[in-house]
Structures are given as C-alpha cells and as structure tokens.
C-alpha positions in Angstrom: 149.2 170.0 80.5 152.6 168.9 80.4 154.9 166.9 77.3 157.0 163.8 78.5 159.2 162.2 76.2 160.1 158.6 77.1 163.7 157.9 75.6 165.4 155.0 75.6 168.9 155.9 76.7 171.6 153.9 75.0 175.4 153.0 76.9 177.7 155.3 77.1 175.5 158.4 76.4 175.3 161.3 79.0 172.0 162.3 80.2 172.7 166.3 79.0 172.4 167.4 75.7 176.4 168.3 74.9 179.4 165.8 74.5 181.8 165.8 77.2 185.2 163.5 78.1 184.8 161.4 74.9 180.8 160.8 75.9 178.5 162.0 73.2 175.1 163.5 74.7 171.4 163.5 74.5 171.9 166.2 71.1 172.9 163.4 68.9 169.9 161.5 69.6 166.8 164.0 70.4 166.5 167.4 68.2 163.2 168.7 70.3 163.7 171.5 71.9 163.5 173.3 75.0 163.0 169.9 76.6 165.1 169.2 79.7 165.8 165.9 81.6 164.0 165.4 85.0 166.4 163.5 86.7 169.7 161.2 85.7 171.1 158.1 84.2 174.7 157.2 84.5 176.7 157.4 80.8 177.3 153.5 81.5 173.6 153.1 82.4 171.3 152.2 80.2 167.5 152.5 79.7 164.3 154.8 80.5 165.3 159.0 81.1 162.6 161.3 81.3 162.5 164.8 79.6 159.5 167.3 79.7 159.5 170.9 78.6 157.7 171.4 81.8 159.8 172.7 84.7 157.0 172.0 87.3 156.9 168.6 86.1 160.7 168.3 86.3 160.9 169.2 89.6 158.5 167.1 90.4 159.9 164.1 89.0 163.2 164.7 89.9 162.4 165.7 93.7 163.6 163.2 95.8 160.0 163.9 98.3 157.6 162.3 95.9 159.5 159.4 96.1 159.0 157.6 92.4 160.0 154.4 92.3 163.0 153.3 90.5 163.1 149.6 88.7 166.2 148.3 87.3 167.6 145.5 85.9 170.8 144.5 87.1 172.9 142.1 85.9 175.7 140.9 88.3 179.1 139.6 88.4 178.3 135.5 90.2 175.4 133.5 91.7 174.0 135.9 94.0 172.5 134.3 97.2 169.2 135.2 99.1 171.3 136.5 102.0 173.0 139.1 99.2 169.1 140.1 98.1 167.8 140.5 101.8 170.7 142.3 102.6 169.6 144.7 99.3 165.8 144.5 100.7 166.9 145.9 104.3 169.4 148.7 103.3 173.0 148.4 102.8 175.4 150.3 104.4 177.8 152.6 102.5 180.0 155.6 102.7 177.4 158.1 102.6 175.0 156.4 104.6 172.7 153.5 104.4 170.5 153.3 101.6 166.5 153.0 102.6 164.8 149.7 102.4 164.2 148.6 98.6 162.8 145.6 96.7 164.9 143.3 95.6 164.9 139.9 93.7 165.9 137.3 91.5 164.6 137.3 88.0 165.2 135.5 84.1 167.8 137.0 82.1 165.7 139.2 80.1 165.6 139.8 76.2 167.5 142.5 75.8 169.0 144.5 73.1 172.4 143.2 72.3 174.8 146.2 74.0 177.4 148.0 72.3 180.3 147.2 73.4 178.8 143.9 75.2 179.9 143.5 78.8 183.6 142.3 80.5 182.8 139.2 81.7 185.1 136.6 82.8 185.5 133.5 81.6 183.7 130.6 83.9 182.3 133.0 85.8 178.4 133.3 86.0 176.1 135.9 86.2 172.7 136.7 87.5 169.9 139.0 86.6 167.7 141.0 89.6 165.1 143.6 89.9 166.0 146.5 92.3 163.6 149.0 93.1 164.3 151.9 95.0 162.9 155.6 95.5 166.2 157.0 96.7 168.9 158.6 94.4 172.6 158.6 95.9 175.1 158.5 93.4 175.6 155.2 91.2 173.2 153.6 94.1 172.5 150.5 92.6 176.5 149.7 91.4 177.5 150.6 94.6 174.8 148.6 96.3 175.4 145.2 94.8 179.1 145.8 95.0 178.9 146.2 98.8 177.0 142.8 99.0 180.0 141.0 96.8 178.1 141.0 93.4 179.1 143.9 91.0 177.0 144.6 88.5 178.2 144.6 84.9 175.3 145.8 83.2 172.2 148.3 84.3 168.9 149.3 82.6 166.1 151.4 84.5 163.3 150.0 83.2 160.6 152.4 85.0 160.2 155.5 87.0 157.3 155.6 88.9 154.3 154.2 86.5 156.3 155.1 83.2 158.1 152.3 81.8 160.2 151.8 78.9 157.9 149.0 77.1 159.0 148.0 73.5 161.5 151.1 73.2 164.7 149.9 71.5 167.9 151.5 72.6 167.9 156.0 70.7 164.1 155.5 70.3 161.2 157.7 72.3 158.0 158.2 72.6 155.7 161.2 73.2 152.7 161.4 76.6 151.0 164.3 77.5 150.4 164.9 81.5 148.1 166.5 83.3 149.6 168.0 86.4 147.8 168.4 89.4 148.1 170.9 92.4 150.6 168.6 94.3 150.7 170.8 97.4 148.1 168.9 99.4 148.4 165.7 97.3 151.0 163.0 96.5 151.9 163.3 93.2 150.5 160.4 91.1 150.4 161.6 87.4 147.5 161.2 85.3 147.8 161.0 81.3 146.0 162.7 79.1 144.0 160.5 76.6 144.2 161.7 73.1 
C-alpha cells in the first residue's frame, strides 16, 4: 500500500518543496513528510500534482510508458476554430518534434477559483476555454501546443492525471488516498484504491 496526496497546486508555486527565483514552493503549503512529487506542474500552472511517499508509485506515475492521461483546461487568447482543435487532435508540430495524437475540444468556461493575480487579457479580445488531454510530457506542451495553432493560452489547470481528479479541491487544499500497487511488470498499470 501506497499514500497519494492530491494537492491542489495554486499559480505561481513550484512543484519542489524549496523557494527559488522569487517562486515560493510546495513547503509553504504541505508540512508531511518524506513525500515527494511524482511528476510536474509548471510555477504558472495551476491545478492537480501528485505526491506519494512511495517511490515505486512515483516512478510509476511519473514514467512516461504507462501513459496516464493528462486533462487540462485551457483557456486561450481568441475564438479558436475547429481547424485550430483538429490540428491539437492530430499532433502539432514543434521544435522538438510533433506531439502524439491528443483529445481536444471546446468546452464552457468553467467555475473556477478567482486567480491570483487574474490573467493579462486584452481589451476586446475574446477568449475560449478547451479540454486537452494528452499522455505525453514535453516541456510546457500544452502552452506551446495552442501557441503553435495561433491561440496562446493565458490560463492552465490540470484537472486529472489518469483516474485521479482534483474534484472540489480549492486552490493550497489536498486530500489523502491510499493505493494498492500491483506487480506492473506483466500488467498495465491501472491503480486500484484502497477502501477504508
């Protein structure tokens, strides 16, 4: 059995536990420890980061081969246009190669936390909300992926990794799960949770 804590990751916080450039980090939020993150979240990213005092369960989720799924919410400089989203859903070509074929669409502006400080936006100039999944993990993929199809983004929350989702979690707040890991040698890894 493994602990996952399921932390809401504010804007502007780095996904480590000390400060650095100006950016405070994950020690002025979470006091557990020996807990470690499995995986990343940009310090202008917001939403879900996983951290488990497991390192078998950090590899796991932070190893590219199992291939969790990624969901964010994006929202985007302009009106983006079905062409923009297929060209998301196929792959889009960057400097380090193209990306692999994700799920992209068009959704509601969601009700969201209000975000500190709120985004630039400029004024006349709309803005849309998608849902981007991917199970890739380049470098600021997402940003760099709707900038290439001529729709920055302004604003980013992951809202799940694989089946773990944020749910109700308000930006600094967390939540404990207990995992059982399986042998994951033979098997794709689909975690189960342990029922208390």
């Amino acid at each position: 059995m493994a602990n996952l804590l399921l932390f809401n990751k504010p804007f502007g916080v780095l996904s480590q536990f000390s400060d650095c450039d100006g950016h405070p980090g994950l020690g002025h939020y979470l006091q557990q420890p020996n807990i470690y993150a499995a995986g990343r979240l940009d310090h202008d990213s917001e939403g879900l980061l996983l951290l488990t005092d497991d390192g078998k369960l950090q590899a796991i989720i932070s190893n590219p081969r199992h291939k969790l799924k990624k969901t964010y919410w994006a929202q985007v400089e302009g009106e983006i246009t079905q062409p923009a989203l297929a060209q998301l859903i196929r792959g889009v070509k960057l400097r380090d190669g193209i990306t692999q074929p994700a799920s992209a669409k068009l959704i509601e502006p969601p009700q969201l936390w209000t975000r500190n400080p709120p985004i630039r936006q400029r004024p006349n100039q709309p803005t849309s909300w998608i849902e981007l999944q991917i199970s890739e993990g380049k470098n600021r993929q997402v940003r760099r992926m709707t900038a290439a199809t001529g729709f920055p983004t302004l604003r980013l929350i992951r809202v799940a990794i694989g089946s773990w989702t944020l749910g109700n979690l308000l930006p600094e707040q967390y939540r404990w799960e207990t995992i059982h890991i399986p042998d994951t040698k033979h098997h794709r890894f689909r975690p189960k949770r342990a029922k208390w």
